[in-house]
N, C-alpha and C positions, 0 to 999 in steps of 0.2 A: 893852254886849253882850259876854259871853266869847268870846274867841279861838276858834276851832275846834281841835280836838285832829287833826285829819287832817293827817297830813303828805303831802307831795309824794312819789311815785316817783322814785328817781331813775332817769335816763334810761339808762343801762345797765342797767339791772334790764330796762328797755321792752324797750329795742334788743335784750335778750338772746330777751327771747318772741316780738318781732316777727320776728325775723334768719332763723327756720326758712320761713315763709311767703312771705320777701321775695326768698331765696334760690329758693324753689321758682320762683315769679312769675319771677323774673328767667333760669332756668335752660329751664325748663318754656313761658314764655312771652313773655318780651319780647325773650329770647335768640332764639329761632326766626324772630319776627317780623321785626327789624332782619336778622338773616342773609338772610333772602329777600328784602330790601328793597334788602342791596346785592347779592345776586345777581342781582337783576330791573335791573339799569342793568350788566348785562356778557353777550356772545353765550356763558356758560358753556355746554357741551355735557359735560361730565364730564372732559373731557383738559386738562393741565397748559395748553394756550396759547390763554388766553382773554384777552378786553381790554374794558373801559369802552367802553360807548355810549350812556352815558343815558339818555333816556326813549325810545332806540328800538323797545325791545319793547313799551311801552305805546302810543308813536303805532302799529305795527303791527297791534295790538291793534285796537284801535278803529276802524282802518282797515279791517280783514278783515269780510268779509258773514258770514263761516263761526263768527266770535267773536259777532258781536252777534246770529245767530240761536242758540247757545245761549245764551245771557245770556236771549234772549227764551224759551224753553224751560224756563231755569231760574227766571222770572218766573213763567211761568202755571203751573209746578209747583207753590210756591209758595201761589200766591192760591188754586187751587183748592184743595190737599192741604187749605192751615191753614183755610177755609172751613169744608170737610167735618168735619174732624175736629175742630174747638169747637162745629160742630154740633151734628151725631151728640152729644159730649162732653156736652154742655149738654142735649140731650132725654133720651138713658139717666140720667144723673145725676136728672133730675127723675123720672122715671119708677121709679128704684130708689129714687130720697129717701122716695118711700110708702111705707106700711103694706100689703107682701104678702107673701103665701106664700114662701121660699127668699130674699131681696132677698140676703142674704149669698149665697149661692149665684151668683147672677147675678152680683152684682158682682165676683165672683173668676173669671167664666169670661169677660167682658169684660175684665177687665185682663191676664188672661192673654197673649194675645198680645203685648202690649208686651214683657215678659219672655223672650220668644222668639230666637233669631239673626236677626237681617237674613237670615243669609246662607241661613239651614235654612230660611224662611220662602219665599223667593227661589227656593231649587230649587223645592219642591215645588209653588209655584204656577205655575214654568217646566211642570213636569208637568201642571198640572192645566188648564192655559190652552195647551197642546199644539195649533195648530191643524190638525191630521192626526190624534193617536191622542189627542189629552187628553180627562179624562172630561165636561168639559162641552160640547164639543161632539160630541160620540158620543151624549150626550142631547140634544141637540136635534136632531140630524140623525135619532134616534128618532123624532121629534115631528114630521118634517116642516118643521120649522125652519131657516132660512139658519144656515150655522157660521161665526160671525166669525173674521176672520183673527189678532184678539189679539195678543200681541207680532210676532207677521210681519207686520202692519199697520202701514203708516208713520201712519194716521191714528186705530189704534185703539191701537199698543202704549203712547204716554207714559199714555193713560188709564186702561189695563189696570193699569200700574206704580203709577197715583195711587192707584186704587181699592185696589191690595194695602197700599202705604202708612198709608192710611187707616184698615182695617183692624186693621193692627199699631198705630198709636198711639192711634188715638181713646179709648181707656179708661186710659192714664194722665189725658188731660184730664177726665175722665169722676172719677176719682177729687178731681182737683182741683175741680170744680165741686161736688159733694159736700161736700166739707171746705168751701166756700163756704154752701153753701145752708145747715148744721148751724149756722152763726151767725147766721143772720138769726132774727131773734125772732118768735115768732109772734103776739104782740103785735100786728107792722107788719101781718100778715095780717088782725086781728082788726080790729083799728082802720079797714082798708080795704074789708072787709067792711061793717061795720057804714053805713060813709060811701057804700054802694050802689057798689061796685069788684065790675065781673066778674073770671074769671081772666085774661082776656087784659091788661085795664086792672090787675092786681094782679101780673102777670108785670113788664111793663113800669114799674109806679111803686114798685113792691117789690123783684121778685128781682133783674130788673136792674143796679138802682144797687147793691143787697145786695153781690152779685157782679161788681161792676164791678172790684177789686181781681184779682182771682183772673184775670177776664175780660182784663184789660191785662197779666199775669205769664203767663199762656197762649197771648198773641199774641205776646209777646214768644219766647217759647222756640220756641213752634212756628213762628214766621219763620225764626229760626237754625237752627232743626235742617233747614226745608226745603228753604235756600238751601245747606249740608252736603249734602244726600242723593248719595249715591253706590254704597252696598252692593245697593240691589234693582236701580239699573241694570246694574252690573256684573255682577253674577250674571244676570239675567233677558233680559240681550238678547248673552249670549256672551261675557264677559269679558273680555278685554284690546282682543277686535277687537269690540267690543261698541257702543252708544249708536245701532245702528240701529233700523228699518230707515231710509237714508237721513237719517243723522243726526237723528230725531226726536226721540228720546232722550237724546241727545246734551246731558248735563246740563252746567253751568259745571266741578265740580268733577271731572267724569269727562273732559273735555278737558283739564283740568291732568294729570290722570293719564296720558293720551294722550301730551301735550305733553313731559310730563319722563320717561318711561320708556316709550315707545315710539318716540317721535321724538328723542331726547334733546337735546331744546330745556329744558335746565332752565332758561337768562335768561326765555325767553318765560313757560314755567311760574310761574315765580317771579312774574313780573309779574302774569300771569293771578290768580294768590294773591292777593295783595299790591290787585288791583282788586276782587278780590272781598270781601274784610277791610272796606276803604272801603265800598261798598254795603252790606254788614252793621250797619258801624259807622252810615251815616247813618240806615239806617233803624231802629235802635236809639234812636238821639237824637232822631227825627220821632216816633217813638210817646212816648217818655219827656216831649217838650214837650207831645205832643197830648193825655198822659192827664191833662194838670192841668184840662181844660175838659168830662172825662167822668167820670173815677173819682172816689169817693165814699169817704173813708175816716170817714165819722164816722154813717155808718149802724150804729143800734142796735136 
């Protein structure tokens, strides 16, 4: 057999196209991360005379009722937001994948919101969920109808915030389930048909698996992005003195904010980060193990 004519790279050549990416990574992010890592084992407060204390701000942590109720807040935010919004995501999707009238139309005024500000998004539904002059209850107080209390509600405002969350993302996933469904052959439909498959039984042995790719790269993002949220609490429940009423709202990442520039606890901040990175991190790696026992990559 002849030799191959391909030569080896040499490793400076590499090093030289890696170095831009590796430098970013390391500036951008692994630099931040170890920084807060040894600021979260010192009482830092911003003034020159601060000192090591190890994992006192994490025992503290975990200690406090007032930490592990947002943790838990920042949990059911979470499970419901990413619920809803691969939902929704996954019926528009299928519902626009048809043959109808305008479907480009729809699908640009669905994704629309995604491209919006947090924060523009945030006031105007501060406006619109106004429970005294906002316009939705001003209509139903027309109607004879009770006017929810909405964000002034300690048991109505995290739901209020979810519902607008919701809202705002659900048509990026919506686009992704789409570029999903465009690969499934319709062959699998054809074939499944034919074998006496209703649609319910042709969703589940079909689009499912089809989509089960798309379906784990969606869960994935939208856990991260949920357990991040921070913009519509801050805007929508008063900003810096904001995450009520009675800390309902009162998200993980919007106490770190609290924590280090209101109180200026940056050790405890920092830790607070630093646990929430971890919870990220595991359950990044619980889905990555668990998708090998669902996701389907060899559907044609």
């Amino acid at each position: 057999m002849a030799k191959s004519n391909l030569q080896r790279t040499p490793w400076l050549i590499v090093a030289a196209f890696l170095l831009p990416s590796f430098l970013g990574f390391m500036l951008f992010m692994a630099g931040p991360i170890l920084a807060a890592f040894g600021i979260s084992m010192t009482n830092f407060s911003g003034g020159p005379n601060f000192r090591f204390i190890g994992l006192t701000n994490y025992v503290n942590a975990f200690k406090s009722s007032a930490f592990l109720g947002y943790l838990w807040v920042t949990v059911k935010f979470t499970f419901w937001t990413v619920l809803f919004q691969l939902t929704m995501g996954l019926a528009f999707a299928m519902l626009l994948n048809e043959k109808m009238f305008g479907k480009n139309f729809f699908r640009g005024v669905m994704f629309l919101p995604n491209i919006l500000s947090s924060v523009a998004v945030g006031l105007v539904f501060s406006l619109i969920f106004d429970s005294t002059r906002g316009p939705v209850n001003q209509f139903l107080l027309s109607l004879g109808l009770p006017a929810p209390l909405w964000l002034a509600g300690e048991k109505t405002a995290l739901p209020t915030i979810m519902m607008v969350a919701v809202w705002q993302n659900f048509g990026y996933y919506m686009v992704l389930f789409l570029g999903g469904l465009q690969t499934i052959s319709a062959a699998l439909y054809e074939a499944a048909s034919i074998d006496g498959a209703g649609p319910v039984r042709r969703f589940f042995a079909v689009t499912i698996p089809g989509l089960s790719p798309v379906i784990f790269f969606s869960i994935t993002i939208a856990v991260i992005r949920a357990f991040q949220v921070f913009d519509q609490v801050f805007v929508m429940t008063g900003g810096q003195l904001g995450g009520g009423p009675a800390g309902s709202t009162t998200v993980l990442v919007f106490d770190i904010y609290k924590s280090a520039f209101s109180q200026f606890r940056f050790g405890y901040a920092a830790a607070e980060s630093v646990i929430l990175l971890v919870i990220t991190l595991i359950v990044t790696l619980a889905q990555q193990q668990g998708q090998k026992r669902w996701v389907s990559y060899d559907i044609v």
